[in-house]
C-alpha positions as a LaTeX table, in Angstrom:
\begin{tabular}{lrrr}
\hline
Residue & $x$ (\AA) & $y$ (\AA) & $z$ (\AA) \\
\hline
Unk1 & 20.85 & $-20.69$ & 27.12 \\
Unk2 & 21.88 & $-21.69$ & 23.60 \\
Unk3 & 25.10 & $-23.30$ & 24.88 \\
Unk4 & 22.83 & $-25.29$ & 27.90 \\
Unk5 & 20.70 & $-26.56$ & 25.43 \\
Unk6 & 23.45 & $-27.98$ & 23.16 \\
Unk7 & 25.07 & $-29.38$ & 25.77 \\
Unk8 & 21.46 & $-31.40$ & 26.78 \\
Unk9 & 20.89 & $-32.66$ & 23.04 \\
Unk10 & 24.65 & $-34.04$ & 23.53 \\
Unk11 & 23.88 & $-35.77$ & 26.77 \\
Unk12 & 20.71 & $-37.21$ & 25.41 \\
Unk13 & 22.11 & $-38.19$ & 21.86 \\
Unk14 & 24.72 & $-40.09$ & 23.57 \\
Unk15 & 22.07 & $-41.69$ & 26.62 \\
Unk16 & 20.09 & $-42.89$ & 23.39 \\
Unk17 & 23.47 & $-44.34$ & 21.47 \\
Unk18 & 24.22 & $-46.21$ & 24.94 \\
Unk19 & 21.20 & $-47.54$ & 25.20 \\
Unk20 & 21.20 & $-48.97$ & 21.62 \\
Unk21 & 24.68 & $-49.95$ & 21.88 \\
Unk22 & 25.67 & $-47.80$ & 18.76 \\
Unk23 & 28.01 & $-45.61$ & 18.20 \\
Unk24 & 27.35 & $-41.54$ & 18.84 \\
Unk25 & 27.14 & $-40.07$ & 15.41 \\
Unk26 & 28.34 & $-36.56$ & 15.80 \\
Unk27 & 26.61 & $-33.66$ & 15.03 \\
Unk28 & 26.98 & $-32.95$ & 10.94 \\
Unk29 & 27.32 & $-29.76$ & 9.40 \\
Unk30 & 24.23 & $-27.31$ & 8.99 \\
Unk31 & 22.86 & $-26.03$ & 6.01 \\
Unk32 & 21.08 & $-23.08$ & 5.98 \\
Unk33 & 19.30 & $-22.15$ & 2.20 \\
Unk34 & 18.66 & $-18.55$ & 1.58 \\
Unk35 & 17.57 & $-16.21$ & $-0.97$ \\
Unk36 & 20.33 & $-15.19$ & $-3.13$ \\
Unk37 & 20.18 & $-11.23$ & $-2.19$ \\
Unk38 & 22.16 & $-9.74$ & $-0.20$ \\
Unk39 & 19.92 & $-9.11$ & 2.74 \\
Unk40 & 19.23 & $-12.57$ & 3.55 \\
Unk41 & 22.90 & $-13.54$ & 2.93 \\
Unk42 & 24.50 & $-10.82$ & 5.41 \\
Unk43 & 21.43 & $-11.94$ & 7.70 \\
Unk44 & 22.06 & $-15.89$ & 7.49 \\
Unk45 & 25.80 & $-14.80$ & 7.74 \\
Unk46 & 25.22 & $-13.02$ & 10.79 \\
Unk47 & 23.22 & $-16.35$ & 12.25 \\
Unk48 & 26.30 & $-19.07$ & 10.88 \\
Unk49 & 28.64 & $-16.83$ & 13.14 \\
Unk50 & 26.59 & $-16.95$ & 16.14 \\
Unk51 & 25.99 & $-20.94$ & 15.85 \\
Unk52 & 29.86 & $-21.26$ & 15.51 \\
Unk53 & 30.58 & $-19.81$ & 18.21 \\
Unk54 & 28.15 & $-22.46$ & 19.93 \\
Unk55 & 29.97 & $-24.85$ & 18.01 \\
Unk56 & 27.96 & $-25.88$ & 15.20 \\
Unk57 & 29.75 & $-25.71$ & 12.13 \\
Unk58 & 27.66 & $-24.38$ & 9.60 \\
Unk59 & 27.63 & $-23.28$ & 5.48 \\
Unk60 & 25.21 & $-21.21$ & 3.53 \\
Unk61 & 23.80 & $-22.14$ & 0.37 \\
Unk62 & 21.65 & $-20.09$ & $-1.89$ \\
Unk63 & 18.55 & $-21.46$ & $-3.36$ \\
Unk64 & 15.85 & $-19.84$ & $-5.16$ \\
Unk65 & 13.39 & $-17.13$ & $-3.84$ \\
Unk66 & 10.54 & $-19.37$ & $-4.19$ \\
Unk67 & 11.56 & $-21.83$ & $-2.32$ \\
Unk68 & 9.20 & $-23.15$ & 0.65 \\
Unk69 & 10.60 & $-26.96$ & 1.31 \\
Unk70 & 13.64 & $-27.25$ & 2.85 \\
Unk71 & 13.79 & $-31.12$ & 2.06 \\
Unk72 & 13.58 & $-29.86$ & $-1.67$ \\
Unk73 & 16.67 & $-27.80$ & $-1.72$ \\
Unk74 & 18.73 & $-30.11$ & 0.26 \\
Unk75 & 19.15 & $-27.42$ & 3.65 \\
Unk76 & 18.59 & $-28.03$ & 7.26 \\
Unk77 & 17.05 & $-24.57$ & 7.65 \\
Unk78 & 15.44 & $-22.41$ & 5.33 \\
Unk79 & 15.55 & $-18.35$ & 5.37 \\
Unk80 & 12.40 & $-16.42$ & 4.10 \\
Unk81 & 11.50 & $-13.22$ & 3.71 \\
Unk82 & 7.52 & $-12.97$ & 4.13 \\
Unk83 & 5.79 & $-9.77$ & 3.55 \\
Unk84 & 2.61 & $-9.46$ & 5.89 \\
Unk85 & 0.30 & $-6.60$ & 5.07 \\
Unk86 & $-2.92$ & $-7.76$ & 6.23 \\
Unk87 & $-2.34$ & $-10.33$ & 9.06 \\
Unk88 & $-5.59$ & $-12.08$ & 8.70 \\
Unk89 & $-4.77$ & $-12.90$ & 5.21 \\
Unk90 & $-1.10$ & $-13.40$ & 5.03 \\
Unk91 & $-0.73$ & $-15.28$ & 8.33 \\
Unk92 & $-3.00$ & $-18.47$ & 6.95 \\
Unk93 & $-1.75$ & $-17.77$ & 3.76 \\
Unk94 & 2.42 & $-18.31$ & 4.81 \\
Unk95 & 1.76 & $-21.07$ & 6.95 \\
Unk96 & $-0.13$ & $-23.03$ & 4.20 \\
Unk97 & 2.92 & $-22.10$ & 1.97 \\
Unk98 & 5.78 & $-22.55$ & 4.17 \\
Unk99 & 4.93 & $-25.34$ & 6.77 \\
Unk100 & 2.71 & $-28.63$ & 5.46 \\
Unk101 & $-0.68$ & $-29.42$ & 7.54 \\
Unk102 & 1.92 & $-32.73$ & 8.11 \\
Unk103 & 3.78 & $-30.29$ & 10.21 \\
Unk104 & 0.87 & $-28.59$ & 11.83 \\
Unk105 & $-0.81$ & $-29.97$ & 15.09 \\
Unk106 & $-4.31$ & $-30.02$ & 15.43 \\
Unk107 & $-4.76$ & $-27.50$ & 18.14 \\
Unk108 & $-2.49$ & $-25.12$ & 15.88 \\
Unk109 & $-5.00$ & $-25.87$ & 12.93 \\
Unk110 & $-8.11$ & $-24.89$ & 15.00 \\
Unk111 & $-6.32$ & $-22.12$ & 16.51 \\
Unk112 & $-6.22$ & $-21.36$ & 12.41 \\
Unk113 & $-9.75$ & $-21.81$ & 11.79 \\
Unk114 & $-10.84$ & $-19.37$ & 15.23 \\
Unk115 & $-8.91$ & $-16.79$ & 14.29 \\
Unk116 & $-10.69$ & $-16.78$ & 10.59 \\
Unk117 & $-13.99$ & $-16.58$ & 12.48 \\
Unk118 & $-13.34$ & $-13.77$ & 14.31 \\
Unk119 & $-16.00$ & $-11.53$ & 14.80 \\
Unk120 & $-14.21$ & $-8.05$ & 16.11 \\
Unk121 & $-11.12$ & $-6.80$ & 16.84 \\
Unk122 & $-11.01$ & $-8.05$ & 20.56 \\
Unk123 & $-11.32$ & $-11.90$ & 19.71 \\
Unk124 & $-8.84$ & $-10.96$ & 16.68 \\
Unk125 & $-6.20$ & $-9.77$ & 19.41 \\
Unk126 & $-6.48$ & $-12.68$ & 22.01 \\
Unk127 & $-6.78$ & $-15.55$ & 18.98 \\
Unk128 & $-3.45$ & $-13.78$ & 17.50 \\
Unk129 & $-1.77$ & $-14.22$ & 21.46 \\
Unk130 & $-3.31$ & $-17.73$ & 21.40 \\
Unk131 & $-1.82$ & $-18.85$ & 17.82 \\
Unk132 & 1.43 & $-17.67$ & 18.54 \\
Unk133 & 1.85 & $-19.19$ & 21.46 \\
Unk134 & 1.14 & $-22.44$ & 19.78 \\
Unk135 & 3.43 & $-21.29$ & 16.89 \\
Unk136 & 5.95 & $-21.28$ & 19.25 \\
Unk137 & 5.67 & $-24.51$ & 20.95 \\
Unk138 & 4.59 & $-27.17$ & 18.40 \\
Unk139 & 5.76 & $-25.65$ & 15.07 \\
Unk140 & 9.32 & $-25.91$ & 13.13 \\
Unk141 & 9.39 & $-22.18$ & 12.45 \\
Unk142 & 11.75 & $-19.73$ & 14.03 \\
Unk143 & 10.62 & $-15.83$ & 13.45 \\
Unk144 & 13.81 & $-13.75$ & 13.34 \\
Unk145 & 12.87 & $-10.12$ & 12.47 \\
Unk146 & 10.60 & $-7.38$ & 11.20 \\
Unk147 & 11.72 & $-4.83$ & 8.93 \\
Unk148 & 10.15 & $-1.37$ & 7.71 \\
Unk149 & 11.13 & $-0.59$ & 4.72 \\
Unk150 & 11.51 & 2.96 & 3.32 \\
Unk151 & 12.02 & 5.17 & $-0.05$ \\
Unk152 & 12.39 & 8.46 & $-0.97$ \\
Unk153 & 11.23 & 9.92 & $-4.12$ \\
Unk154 & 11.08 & 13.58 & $-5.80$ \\
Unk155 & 7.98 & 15.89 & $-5.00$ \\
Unk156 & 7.52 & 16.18 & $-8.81$ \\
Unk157 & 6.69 & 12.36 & $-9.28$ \\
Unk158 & 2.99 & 11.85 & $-8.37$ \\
Unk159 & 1.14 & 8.96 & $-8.29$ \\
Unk160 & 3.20 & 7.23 & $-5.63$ \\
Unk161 & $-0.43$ & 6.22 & $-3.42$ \\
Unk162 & $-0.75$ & 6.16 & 0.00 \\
Unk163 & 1.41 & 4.53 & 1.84 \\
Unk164 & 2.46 & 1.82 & $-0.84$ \\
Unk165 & 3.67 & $-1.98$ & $-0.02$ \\
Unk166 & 6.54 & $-2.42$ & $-2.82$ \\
Unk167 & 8.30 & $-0.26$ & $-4.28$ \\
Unk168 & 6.80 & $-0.72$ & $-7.88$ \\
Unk169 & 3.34 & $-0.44$ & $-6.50$ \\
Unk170 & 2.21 & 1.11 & $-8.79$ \\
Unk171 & 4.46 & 2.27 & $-11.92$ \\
Unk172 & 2.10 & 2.36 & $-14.31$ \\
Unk173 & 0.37 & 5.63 & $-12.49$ \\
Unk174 & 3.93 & 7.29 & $-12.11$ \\
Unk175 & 3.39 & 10.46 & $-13.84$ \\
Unk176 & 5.98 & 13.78 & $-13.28$ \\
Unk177 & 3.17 & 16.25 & $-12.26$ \\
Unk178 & 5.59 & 19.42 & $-12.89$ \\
Unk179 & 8.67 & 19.68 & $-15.51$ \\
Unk180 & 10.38 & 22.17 & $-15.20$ \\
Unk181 & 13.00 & 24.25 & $-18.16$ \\
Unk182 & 16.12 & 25.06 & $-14.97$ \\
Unk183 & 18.95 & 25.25 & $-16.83$ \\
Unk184 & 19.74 & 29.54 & $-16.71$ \\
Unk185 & 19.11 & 28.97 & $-13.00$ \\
Unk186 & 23.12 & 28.07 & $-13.12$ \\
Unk187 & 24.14 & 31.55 & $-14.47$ \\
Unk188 & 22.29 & 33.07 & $-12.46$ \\
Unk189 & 25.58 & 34.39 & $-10.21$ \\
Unk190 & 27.06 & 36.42 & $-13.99$ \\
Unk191 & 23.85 & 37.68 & $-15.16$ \\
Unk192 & 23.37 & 40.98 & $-15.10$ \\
Unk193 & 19.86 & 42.29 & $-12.84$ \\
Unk194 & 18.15 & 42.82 & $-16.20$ \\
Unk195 & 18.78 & 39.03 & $-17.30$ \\
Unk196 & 17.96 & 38.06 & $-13.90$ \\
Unk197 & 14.45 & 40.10 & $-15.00$ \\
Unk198 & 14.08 & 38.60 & $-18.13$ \\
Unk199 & 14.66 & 35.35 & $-16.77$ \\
Unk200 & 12.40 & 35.55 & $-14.33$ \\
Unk201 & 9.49 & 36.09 & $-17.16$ \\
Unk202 & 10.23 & 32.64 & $-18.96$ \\
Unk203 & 7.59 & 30.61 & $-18.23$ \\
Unk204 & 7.41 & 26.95 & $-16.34$ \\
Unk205 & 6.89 & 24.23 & $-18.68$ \\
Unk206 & 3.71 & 22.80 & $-17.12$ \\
Unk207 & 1.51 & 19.78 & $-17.83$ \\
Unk208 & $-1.64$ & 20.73 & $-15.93$ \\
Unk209 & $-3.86$ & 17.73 & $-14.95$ \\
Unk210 & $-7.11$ & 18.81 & $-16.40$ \\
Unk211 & $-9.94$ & 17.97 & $-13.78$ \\
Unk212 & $-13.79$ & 18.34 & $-14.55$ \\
Unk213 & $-15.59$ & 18.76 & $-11.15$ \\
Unk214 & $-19.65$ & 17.78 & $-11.52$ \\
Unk215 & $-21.53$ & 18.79 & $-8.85$ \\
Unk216 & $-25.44$ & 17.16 & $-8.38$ \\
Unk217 & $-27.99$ & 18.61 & $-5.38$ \\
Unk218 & $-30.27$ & 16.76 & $-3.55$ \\
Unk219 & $-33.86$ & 18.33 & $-3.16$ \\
Unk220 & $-33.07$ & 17.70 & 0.28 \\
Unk221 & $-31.16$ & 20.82 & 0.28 \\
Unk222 & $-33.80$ & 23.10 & $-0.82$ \\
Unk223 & $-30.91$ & 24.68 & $-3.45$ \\
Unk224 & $-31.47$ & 27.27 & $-5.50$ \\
Unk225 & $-30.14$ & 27.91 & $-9.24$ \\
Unk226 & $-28.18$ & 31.30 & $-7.35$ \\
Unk227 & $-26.53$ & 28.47 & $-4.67$ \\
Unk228 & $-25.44$ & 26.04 & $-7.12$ \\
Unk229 & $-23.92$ & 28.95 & $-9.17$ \\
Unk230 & $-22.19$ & 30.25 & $-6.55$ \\
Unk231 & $-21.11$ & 27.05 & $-5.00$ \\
Unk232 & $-19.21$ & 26.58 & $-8.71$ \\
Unk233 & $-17.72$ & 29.69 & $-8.28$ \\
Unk234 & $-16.37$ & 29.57 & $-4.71$ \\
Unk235 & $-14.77$ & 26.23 & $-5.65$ \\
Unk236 & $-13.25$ & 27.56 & $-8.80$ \\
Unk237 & $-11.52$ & 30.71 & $-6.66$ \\
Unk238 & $-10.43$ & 28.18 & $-4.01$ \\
Unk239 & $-9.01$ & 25.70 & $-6.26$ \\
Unk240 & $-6.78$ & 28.53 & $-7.93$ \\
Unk241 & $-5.99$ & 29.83 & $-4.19$ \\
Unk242 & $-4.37$ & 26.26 & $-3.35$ \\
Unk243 & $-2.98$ & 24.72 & $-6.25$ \\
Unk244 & $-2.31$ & 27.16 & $-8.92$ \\
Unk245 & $-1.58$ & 25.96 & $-12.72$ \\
Unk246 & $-0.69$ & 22.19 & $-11.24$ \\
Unk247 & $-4.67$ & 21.84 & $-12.22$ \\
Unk248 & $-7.36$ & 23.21 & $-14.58$ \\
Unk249 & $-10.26$ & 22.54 & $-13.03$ \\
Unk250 & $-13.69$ & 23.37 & $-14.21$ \\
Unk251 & $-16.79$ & 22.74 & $-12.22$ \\
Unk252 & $-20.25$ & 22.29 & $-13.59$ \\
Unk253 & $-23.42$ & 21.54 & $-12.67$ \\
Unk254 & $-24.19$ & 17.54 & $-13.08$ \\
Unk255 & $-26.50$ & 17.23 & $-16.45$ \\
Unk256 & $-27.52$ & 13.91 & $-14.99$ \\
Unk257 & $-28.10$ & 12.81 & $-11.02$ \\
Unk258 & $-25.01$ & 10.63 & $-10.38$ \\
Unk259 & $-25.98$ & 8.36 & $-7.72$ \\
Unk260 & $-25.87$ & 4.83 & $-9.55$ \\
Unk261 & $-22.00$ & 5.97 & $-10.54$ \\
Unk262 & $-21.02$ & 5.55 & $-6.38$ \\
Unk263 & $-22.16$ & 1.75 & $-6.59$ \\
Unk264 & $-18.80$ & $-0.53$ & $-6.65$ \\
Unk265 & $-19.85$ & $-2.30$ & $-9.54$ \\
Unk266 & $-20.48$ & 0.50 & $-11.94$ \\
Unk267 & $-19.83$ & 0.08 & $-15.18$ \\
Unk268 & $-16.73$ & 2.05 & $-16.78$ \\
Unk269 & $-17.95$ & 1.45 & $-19.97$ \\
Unk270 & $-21.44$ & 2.71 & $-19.19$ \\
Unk271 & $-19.92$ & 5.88 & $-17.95$ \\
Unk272 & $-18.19$ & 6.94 & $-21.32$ \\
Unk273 & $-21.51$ & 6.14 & $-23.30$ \\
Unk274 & $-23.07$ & 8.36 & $-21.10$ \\
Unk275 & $-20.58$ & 11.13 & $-21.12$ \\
Unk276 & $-20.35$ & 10.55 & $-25.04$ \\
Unk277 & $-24.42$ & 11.08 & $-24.74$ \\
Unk278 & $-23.83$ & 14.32 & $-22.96$ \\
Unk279 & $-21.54$ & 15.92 & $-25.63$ \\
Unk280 & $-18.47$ & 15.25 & $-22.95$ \\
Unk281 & $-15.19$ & 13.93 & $-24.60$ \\
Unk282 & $-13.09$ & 11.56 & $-22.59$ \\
Unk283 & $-10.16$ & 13.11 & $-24.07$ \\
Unk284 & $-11.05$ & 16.40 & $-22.47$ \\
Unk285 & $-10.19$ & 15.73 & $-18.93$ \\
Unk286 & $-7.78$ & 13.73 & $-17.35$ \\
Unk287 & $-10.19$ & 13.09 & $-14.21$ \\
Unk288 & $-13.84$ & 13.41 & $-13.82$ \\
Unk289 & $-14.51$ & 14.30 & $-10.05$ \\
Unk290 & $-18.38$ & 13.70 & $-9.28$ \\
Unk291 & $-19.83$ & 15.25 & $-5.80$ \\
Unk292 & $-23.37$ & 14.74 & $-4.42$ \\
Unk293 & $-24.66$ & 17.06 & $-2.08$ \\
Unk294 & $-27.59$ & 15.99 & 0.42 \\
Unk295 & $-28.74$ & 17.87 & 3.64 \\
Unk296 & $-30.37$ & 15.61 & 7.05 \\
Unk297 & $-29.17$ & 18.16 & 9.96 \\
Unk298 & $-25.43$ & 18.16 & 8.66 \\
Unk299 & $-24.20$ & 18.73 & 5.14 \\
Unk300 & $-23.21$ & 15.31 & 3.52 \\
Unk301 & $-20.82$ & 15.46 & 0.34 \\
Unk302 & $-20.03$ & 11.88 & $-1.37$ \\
Unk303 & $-16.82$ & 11.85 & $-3.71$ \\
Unk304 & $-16.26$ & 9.67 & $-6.67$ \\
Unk305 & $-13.62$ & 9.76 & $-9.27$ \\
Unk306 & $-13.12$ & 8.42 & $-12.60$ \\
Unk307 & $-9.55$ & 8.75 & $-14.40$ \\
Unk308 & $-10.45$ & 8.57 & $-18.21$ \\
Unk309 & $-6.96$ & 7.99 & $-19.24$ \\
Unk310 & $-6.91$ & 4.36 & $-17.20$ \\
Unk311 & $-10.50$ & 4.29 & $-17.65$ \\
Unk312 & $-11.26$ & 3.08 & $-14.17$ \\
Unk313 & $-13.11$ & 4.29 & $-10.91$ \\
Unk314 & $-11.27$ & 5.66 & $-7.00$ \\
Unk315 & $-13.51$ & 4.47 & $-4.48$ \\
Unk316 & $-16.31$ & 6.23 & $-2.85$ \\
Unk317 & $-16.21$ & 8.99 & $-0.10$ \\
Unk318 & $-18.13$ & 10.76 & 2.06 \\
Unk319 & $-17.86$ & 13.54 & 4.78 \\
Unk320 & $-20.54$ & 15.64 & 6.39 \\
Unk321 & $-20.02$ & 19.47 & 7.34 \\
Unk322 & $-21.68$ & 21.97 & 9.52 \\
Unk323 & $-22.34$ & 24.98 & 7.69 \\
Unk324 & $-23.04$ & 25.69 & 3.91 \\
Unk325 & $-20.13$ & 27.96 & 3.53 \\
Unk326 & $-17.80$ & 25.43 & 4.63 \\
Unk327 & $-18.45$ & 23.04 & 1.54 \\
Unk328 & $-16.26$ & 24.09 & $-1.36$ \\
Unk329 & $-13.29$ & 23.90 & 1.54 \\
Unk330 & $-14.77$ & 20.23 & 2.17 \\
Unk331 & $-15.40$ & 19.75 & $-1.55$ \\
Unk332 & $-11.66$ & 20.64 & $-2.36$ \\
Unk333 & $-10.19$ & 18.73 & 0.30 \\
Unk334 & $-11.99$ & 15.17 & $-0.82$ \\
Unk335 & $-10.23$ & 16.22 & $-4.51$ \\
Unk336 & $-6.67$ & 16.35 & $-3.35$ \\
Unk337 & $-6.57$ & 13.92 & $-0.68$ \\
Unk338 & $-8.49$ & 11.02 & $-2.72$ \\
Unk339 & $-6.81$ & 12.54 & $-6.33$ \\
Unk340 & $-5.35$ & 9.24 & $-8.28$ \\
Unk341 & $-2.56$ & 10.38 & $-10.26$ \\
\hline
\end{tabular}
């Protein structure tokens, strides 16, 4: 198909010089401008070789990784890498970056504007269909590939997040949860099985992260001082039971009710007056964990955390449970999986 299609640009280039009574100017070389990493280069080398053997000579030139006009940089064709996260954002975004409104028609344009005022995930689908379809017929784009990328990284290093989009995400929460003193574990094949004992008694070098757990009831649970008590206590055995020394974590009851800390603009600076107010030292904990407890039918439990080191809030969480005895399980579980290291 490639070859065909030369071979009609040929056959019309000349049809047009005849006409005009000119000479055919033949085809000049292509420049294709890429990033200069090696990725795009071993990519745009694989794409010179396959328009070569069309016969279109071709060279590569490297420009710089913020380049979006390939006018500018003096290149036929222009190689980007685009990251896309969140289609409805990025998509505008990169063509607004990468290819003028001069460029865009004005069915591609409204196709633009539709797909911004979508108002589910069904017109979001069919608008997508719609706008690449006109990507690919009126636009001077050509989409190559998509790539996942991948890392690996020790279970020691925490604060990694969930499912991150670069690599650095975020570095400044890297933290090595567990350090560990391994060095006698290499003699271990000449020690004797006394050494092996005493060796065996030297103790991990730990940095625990030290967690404060506050825990407010709702009148709507008809609580008594016995519950909360033992609530605290079930949560404390439990949190030993799973994690060990990783954590110290004390739960408490909350001094204060702590519903106007779950509103997204809450203050961070309000919260350390207040926990100054209540005798509570920042430098205490590592994170405050607050949990609300409410009863309508179900049990409902609403998470917050605050990490007093960054001084800033996680976002808020909620998940309802059956059955009383099932909420320091459900209690624990919002404290690992939404834990910000």
């Amino acid at each position: 198909m490639s070859i065909a299609l030369r071979k009609l640009a040929e056959i019309k280039l000349r049809e047009e010089a005849e006409e005009k009574k000119e000479a055919l100017i033949p085809l000049s070389k292509l420049v294709i401008g890429h990033p200069d990493t090696e990725m795009s280069r071993q990519t745009c080398l694989a794409i010179v070789q396959y328009l070569k053997r069309m016969g279109l000579p071709c060279e590569l030139k490297a420009v710089s990784a913020e380049a979006t006009d390939p006018a500018e940089e003096g290149v036929d064709l222009l190689y980007v890498e685009v990251q896309v996260a969140e289609p409805l954002i990025d998509i505008p975004r990169m063509f607004a970056t990468y290819v003028p409104n001069r460029h865009q028609t004005q069915y591609f344009q409204l196709a633009l504007r539709q797909l911004g005022e979508s108002r589910n995930w069904q017109e979001v689908r069919e608008r997508f269909w719609s706008l690449h379809r006109l990507c690919h017929d009126d636009l001077l784009i050509i989409p190559l590939f998509q790539l996942q990328d991948h890392f690996v990284y020790r279970r020691s290093l925490g604060g990694i997040g969930y499912q991150p989009m670069t690599l650095f995400q975020q570095v400044e929460r890297w933290d090595l949860k567990i350090r560990r003193t391994v060095v006698w574990a290499c003699l271990t094949l000449v020690l004797s099985q006394t050494s092996i004992a005493l060796a065996e008694r030297l103790p991990w070098e730990i940095d625990p992260y030290r967690t404060l757990i506050s825990v407010d009831v709702d009148p709507s649970c008809y609580a008594d001082q016995a519950f909360l008590n033992g609530l605290l206590e079930e949560i404390q055995r439990q949190r030993y039971a799973t994690s060990g020394a990783i954590q110290t974590t004390e739960a408490r009851a909350a001094a204060v009710p702590l519903t106007r800390w779950y509103a997204n603009d809450a203050s961070a600076v309000d919260f350390i007056a207040k926990l100054d107010r209540l005798g509570i030292g920042p430098e205490e904990f590592d994170r405050i964990q607050m949990v609300s407890l409410r009863r309508d039918g179900d049990w409902e439990v609403t998470f917050r955390e605050f990490d007093t080191l960054t001084r800033s809030w996680g976002g808020t969480h909620q998940v309802r449970v059956l059955q009383r005895k099932l909420l320091p399980a459900a209690i624990l579980r919002l404290s690992y999986e939404k834990f910000m290291p």
